[in-house]
C-alpha positions in Angstrom: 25.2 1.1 -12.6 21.3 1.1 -12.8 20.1 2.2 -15.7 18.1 5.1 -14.6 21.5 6.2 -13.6 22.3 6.8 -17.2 21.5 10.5 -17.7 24.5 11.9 -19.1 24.8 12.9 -22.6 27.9 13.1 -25.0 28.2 14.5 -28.3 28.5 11.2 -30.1 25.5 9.9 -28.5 22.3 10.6 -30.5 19.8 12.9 -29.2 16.0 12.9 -30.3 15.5 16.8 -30.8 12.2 18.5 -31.1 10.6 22.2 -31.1 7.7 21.8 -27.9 6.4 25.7 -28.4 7.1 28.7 -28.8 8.9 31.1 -26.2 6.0 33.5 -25.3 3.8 30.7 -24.8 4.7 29.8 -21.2 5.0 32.8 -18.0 7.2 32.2 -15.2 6.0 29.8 -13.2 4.0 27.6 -15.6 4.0 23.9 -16.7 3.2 22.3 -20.1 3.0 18.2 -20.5 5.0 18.2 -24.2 5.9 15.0 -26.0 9.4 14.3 -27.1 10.1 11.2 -29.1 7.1 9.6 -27.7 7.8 10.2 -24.2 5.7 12.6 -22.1 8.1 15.7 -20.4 7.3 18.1 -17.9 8.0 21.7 -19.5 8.5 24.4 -16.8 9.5 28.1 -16.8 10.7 29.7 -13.7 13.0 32.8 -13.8 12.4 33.3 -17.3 13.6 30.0 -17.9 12.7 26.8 -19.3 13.6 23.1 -17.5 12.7 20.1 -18.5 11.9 17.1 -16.6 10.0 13.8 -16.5 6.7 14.0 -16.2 5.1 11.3 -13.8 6.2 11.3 -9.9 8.8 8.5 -9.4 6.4 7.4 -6.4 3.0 6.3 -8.1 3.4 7.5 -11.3 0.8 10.5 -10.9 1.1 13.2 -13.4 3.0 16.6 -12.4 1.3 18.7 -14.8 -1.8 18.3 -12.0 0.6 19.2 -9.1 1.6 22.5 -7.6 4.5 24.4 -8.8 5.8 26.9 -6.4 9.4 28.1 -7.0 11.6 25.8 -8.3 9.9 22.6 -7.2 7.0 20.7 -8.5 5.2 18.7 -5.9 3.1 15.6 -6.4 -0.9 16.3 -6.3 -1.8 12.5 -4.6 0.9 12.2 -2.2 3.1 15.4 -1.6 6.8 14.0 -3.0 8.9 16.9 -4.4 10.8 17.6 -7.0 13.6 20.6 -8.5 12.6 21.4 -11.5 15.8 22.3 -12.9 17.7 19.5 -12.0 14.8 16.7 -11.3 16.2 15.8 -7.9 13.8 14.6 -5.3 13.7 16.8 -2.4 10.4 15.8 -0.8 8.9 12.3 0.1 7.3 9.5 -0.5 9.3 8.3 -3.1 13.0 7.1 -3.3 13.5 8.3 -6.9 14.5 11.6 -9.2 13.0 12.8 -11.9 15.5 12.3 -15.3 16.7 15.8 -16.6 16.5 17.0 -20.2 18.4 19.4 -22.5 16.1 23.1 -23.1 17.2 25.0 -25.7 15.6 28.6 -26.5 16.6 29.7 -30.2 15.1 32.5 -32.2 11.4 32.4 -30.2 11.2 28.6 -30.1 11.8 25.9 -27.7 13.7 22.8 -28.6 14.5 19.8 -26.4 16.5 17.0 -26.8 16.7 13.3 -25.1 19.4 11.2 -25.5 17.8 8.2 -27.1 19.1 5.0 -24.2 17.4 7.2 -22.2 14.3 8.2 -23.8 12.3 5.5 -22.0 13.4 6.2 -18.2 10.7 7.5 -15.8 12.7 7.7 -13.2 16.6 8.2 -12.0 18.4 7.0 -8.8 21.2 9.5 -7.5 24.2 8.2 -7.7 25.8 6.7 -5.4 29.1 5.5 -3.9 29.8 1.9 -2.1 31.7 0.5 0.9 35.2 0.5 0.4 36.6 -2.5 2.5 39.7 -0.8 4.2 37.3 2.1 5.9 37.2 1.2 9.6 33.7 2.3 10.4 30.3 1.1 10.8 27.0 2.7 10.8 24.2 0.4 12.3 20.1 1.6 11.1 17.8 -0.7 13.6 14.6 -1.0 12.1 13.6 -1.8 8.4 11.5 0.8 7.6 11.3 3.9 4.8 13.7 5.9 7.6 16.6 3.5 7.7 16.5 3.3 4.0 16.6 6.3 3.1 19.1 7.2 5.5 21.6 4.7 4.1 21.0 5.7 0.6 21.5 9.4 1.5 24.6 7.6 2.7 25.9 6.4 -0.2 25.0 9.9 -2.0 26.9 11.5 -0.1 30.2 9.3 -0.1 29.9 7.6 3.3 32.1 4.2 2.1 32.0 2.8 5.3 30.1 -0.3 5.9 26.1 0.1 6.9 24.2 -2.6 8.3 20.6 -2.5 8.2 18.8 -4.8 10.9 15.3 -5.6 11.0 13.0 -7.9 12.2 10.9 -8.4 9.4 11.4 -11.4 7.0 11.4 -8.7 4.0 14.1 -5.8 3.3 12.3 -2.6 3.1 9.0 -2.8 1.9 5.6 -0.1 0.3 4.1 -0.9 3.9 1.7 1.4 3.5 -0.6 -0.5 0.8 -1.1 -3.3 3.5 -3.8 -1.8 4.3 -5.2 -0.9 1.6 -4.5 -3.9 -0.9 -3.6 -7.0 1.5 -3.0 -9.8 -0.9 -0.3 -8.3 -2.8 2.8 -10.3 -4.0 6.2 -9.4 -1.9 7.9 -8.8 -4.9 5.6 -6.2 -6.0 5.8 -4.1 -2.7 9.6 -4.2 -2.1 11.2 -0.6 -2.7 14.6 -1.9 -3.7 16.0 -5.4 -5.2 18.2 -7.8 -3.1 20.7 -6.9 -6.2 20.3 -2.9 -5.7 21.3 -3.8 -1.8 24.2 -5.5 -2.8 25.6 -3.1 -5.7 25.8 -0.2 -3.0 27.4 -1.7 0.0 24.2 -2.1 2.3 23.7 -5.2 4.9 20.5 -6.0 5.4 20.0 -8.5 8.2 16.1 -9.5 8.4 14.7 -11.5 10.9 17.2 -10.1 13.5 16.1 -7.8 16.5 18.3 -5.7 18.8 17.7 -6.5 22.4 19.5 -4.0 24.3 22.1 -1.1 23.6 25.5 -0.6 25.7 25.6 3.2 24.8 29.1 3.5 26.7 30.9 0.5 24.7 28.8 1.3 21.4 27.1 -2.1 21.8 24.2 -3.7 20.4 23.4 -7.2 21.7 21.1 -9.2 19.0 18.1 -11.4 19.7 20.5 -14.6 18.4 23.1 -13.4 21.5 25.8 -11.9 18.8 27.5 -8.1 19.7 27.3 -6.1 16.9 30.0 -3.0 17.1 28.5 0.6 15.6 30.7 4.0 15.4 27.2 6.0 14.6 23.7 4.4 15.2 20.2 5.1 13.6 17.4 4.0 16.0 14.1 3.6 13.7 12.3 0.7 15.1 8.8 2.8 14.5 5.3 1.4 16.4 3.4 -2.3 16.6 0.0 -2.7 16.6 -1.6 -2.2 20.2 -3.5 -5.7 20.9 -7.2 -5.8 22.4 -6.6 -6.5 26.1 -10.2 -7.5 26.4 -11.2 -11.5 27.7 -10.7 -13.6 24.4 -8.4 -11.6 23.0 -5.9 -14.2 22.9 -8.4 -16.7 21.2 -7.8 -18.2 17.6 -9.1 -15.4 15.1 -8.2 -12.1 16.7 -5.8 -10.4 14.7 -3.5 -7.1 14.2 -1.9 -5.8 10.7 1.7 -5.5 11.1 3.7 -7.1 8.7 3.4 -8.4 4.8 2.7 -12.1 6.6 -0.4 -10.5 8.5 -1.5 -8.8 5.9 -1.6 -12.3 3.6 -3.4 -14.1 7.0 -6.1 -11.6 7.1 -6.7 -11.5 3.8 -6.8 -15.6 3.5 -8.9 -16.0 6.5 -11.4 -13.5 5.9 -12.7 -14.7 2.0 -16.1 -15.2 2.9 -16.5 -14.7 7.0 -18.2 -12.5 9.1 -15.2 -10.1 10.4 -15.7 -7.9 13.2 -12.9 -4.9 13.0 -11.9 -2.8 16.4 -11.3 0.6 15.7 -12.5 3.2 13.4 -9.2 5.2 12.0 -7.1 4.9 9.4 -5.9 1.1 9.5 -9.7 -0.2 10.5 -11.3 1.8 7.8 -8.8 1.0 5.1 -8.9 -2.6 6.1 -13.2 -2.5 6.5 -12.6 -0.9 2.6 -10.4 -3.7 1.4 -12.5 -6.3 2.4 -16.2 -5.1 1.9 -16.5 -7.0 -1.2 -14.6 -9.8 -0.4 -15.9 -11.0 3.3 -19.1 -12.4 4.2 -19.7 -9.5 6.3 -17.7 -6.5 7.8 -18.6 -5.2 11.2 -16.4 -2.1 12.6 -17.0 -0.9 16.0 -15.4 2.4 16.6 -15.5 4.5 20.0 -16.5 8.7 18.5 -19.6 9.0 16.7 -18.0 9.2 13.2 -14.6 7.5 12.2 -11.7 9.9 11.7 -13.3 13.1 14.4 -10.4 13.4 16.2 -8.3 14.2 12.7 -10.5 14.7 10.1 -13.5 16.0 11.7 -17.2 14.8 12.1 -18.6 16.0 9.0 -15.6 14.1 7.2 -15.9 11.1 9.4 -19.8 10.7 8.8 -19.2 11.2 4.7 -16.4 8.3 5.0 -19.0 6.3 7.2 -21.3 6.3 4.6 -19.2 5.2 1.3 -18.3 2.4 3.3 -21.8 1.7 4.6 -23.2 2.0 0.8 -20.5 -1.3 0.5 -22.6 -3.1 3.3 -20.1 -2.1 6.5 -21.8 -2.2 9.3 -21.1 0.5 11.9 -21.2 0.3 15.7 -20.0 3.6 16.9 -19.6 5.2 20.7 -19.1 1.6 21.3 -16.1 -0.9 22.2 -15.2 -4.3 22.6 -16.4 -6.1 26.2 -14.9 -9.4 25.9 -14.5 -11.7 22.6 -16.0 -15.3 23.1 -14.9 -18.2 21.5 -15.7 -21.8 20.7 -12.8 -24.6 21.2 -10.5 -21.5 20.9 -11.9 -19.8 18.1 -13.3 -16.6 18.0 -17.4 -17.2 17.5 -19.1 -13.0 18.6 -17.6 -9.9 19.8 -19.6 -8.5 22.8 -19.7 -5.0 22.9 -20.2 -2.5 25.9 -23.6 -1.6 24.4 -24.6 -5.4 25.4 -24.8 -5.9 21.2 -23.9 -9.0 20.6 -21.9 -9.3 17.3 -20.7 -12.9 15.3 -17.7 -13.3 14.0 -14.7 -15.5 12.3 -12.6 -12.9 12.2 -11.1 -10.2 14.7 -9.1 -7.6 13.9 -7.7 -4.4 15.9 -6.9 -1.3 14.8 -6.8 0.8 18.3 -3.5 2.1 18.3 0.6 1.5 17.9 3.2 1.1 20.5 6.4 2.9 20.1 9.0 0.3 19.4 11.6 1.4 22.3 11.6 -1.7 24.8 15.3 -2.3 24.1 16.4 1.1 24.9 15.8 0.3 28.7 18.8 1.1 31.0 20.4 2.9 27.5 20.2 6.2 28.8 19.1 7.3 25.6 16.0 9.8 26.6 12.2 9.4 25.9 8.9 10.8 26.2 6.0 10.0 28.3 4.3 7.4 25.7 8.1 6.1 25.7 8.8 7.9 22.0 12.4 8.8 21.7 13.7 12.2 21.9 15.2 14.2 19.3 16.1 17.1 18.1 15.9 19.5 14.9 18.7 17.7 14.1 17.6 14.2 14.7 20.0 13.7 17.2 19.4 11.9 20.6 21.0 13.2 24.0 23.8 10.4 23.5 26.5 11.3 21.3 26.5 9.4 17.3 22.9 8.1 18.3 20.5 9.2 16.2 16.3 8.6 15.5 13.7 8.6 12.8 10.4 7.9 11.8 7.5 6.7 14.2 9.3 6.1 16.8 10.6 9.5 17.4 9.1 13.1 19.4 10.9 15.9 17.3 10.1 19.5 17.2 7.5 20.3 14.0 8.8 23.7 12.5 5.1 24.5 10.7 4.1 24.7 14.7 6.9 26.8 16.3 8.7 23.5 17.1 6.5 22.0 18.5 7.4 18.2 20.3 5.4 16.0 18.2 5.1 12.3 17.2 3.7 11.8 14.1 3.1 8.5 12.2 3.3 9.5 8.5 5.7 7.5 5.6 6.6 10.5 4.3 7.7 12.2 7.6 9.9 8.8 8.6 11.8 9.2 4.6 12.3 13.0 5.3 13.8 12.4 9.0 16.0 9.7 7.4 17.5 11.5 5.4 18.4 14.6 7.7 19.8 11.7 10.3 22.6 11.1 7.2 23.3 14.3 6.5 23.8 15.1 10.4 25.7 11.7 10.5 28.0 13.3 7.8 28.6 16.4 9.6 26.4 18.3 6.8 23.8 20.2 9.2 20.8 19.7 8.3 17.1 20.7 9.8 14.1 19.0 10.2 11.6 21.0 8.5 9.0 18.9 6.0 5.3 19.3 6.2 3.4 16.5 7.4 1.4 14.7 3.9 -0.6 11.9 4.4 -3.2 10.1 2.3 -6.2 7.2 3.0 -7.9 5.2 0.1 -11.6 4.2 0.5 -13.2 2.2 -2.1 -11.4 4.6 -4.7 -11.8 7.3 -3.2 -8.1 9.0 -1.5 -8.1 11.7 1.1 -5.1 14.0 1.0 -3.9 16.1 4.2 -0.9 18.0 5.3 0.2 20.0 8.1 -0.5 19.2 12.0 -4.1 19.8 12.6 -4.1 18.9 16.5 -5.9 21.4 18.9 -7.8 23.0 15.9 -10.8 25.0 16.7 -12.8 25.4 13.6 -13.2 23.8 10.0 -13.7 25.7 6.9 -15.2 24.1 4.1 -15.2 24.9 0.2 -17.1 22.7 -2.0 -19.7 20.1 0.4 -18.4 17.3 1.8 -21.9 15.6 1.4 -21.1 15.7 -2.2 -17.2 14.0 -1.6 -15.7 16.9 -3.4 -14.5 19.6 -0.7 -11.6 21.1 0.7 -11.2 21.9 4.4 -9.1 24.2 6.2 -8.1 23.8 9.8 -7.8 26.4 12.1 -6.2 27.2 15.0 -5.6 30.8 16.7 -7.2 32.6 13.6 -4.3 30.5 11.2 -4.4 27.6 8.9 -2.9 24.6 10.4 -4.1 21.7 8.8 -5.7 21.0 5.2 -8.0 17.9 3.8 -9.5 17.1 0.4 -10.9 14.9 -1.8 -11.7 15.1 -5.7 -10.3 19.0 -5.1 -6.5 18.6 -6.2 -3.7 19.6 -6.5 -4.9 22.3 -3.4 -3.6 19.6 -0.4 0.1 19.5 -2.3 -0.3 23.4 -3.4 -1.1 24.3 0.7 1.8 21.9 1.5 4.0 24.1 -0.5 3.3 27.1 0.5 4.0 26.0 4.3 6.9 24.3 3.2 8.0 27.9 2.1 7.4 29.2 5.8 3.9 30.9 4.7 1.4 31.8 7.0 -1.9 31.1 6.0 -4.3 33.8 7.7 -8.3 32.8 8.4 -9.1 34.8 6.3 -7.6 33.4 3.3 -9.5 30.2 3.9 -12.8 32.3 4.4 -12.3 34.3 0.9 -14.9 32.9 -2.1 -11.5 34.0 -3.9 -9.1 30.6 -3.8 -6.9 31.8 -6.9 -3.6 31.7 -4.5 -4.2 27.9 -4.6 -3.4 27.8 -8.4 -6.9 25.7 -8.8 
């Protein structure tokens, strides 16, 4: 058992007992960060009841007290996870963790709670969970190593499944933080794993890395493996998610052009970039975070991006040109309604990046950030149904149109509940954890819905972005605060409603918003236009 499973308490176990405040002193639906033998707890009343949880979110460690409480949960102000206040249980991503639970007790005006003292320094608590029992004929297969498949087998486990789960992935790591590749790319594996070798082991999951699945005989419930072996499933979780699109531009196959997929990339760029000139293709997410990571570190960074400002499309242009110039204030040079003509080398090696403009740009290192692929190749001749941009098919339920085949994370085109159901494809960690998790449940026969709020976050120099709901097709931005200044909040809208909110330095109103929708809220225009903004608990 882990110990952040130990939560129970018995009489002859000793308790730490303290008096946090008084009764009157918190209304329903306030918090209060009280200290309790030394460790820092989240007091909450909702209902005309106090709860008692831990106080940092088991993802990054970021303090609830700054979050949004709406209802019963507590979400995270810098990346969305959600919590039950009255029982700590996760119940929103990222984040694989609960929140530990304490004792409240209310007696004569005053508010006492008690820790069990093995427990008193636990942050964080893992459900628990049940493991493969050999005798159970039955095999559930996850393809792909990402947050989905992991989170589907632990939901798994929670929920009694003893049968036998294999995870198979291609990477050389089990399921890894991938987002911080990006935005910290000489990390140590150990320190971006999500789970231990051991914790794998203890609950009965397989985790084949290095392995890829070639082709999948839907009929006999099939999987043929890269290495020629069959491998028999009864239920099957397709989460293969994207790859990096590469350049297709002359010299893009020369020594030096590079893309950020895996931990191993991620340690390449990073090594052959200390002190070079590195030219960067593409200005979103992954070529800004990457152009932030190395600004101090290379000899130069050059990113060549095809808008006017990074981020338009999403965040907008008076976002993109505010993100443009942090970077530039690093020495980032920007070449934007631009692209890439051919890359020339010399004896193989990338030397200068030629750009449609007829700018001429050197460089030692290339790397692209135009794009992903949807990782669905070895579906072909499956049956198994997918979109246009070869995405595949679900529905609310995560299910494909073949029977005990089901899908999660990037890979999949599901229907968004915030927009009507809407058939979307949306690349967010948090998303891929949340449709993980409803796969199990609909694995289990436990009906489950689809219906989280996208949350996403970037980093620049410091500085993180925050942003939930679906923002596509928006037709107007509304800003409080001034983005010039990098503290604002914008609203999206679309058809006179709120569809999409950014921030930066303006929390916890990105996690508060992403509440409220969660709650099936409608946020009217004219909310967003008000000078009043107390409904966002600021």
């Amino acid at each position: 058992m882990d110990r952040c499973e130990q939560q129970g308490h018995s009489e002859d176990q000793e308790d730490v007992t303290e008096l946090v405040c008084q009764e009157d002193q918190l209304k329903d639906g306030q918090m209060k960060e009280v200290t309790v033998g030394g460790q820092k707890v989240l007091l909450v009343r909702t209902h005309g009841q106090y709860s008692a949880v831990g106080s940092q979110c088991t993802h990054y460690n970021a303090p609830l007290i700054k979050g949004a409480l709406v209802g019963d949960r507590v979400r995270c102000p810098f990346h969305g996870a959600c919590f039950n206040v009255r029982t700590g249980d996760i119940e929103e991503y990222p984040g694989l963790d609960s929140l530990p639970s304490y004792k409240v007790k209310v007696d004569n005006g005053k508010v006492y709670i008690s820790i069990n003292t093995k427990s008193l320094s636990l942050t964080k608590r893992v459900k628990k969970m049940c493991s493969m029992v050999p005798d159970i004929n039955h095999t559930i297969v996850l393809i792909g190593g990402g947050p989905a498949s992991l989170v589907c087998a632990e939901t798994l486990r929670q929920n009694c499944y003893q049968g036998r789960i294999i995870m198979i992935t291609k990477d050389m790591l089990p399921p890894f933080d991938k987002p911080k590749l990006s935005k910290a790319m000489n990390l140590d594996s150990s320190s971006i794993l999500l789970r231990s070798s051991e914790f794998y082991q203890q609950h009965g999951i397989e985790v084949w890395t290095q392995k890829e699945v070639v082709s999948v005989d839907t009929a006999e419930k099939l999987l043929k493996l890269n290495d020629g072996n069959l491998q028999h499933y009864d239920q099957l979780l397709i989460s293969t998610g994207c790859r990096a699109r590469p350049p297709s531009c002359p010299g893009c196959d020369l020594q030096g052009v590079k893309l950020l997929e895996s931990y191993a990339d991620a340690k390449e760029i990073h090594n052959s970039s200390l002190g070079q000139k590195v030219v960067i293709i593409g200005a979103s997410f992954i070529g800004m975070e990457v152009a932030s990571f190395l600004s101090d570190k290379a000899a130069s960074v050059v990113l060549i991006g095809s808008t006017k400002y990074p981020y338009e499309r999403t965040l907008g242009p008076e976002i993109g040109k505010m993100t443009m110039q942090i970077l530039e204030e690093h020495n980032v040079k920007f070449h934007m309604n631009d692209g890439v003509s051919e890359i020339k080398g010399e004896n193989g090696k990338v030397k200068e990046v030629v750009l449609n403009s007829g700018t001429v740009v050197a460089a030692d290192v290339v790397i692209a950030g135009i794009g992903v692929i949807h990782n669905s190749d070895f579906l072909s001749g499956s049956e198994v149904e997918l979109d246009s941009k070869k995405a595949v098919i679900v529905d609310k339920f995560m299910r494909t149109n073949i029977a005990d085949i089901f899908s999660a994370g990037d890979v999949t085109s599901f229907p968004l509940a915030i927009r009507g159901d809407q058939r979307v494809n949306i690349g967010h960690w948090q998303m891929s954890q949340a449709q993980g998790r409803v796969a199990a449940l609909n694995m289990l026969n436990k009906p489950t819905k689809i219906e989280s709020v996208p949350f996403f976050w970037t980093v620049l120099l410091g500085k993180s972005i925050r942003y939930t709901g679906y923002g596509e097709g928006y037709t107007e931005i509304i800003f409080k605060g001034k983005v010039e200044e990098r503290k604002f909040l914008a609203f999206y809208i679309k058809n006179d409603v709120v569809v999409a909110a950014a921030s930066l330095m303006f929390d916890p109103a990105v996690a508060h918003l992403a509440e409220l929708m969660a709650t099936g809220r409608i946020l009217k225009k004219t909310e967003a236009q008000a000078d009043d903004l107390s409904w966002l608990q600021m």
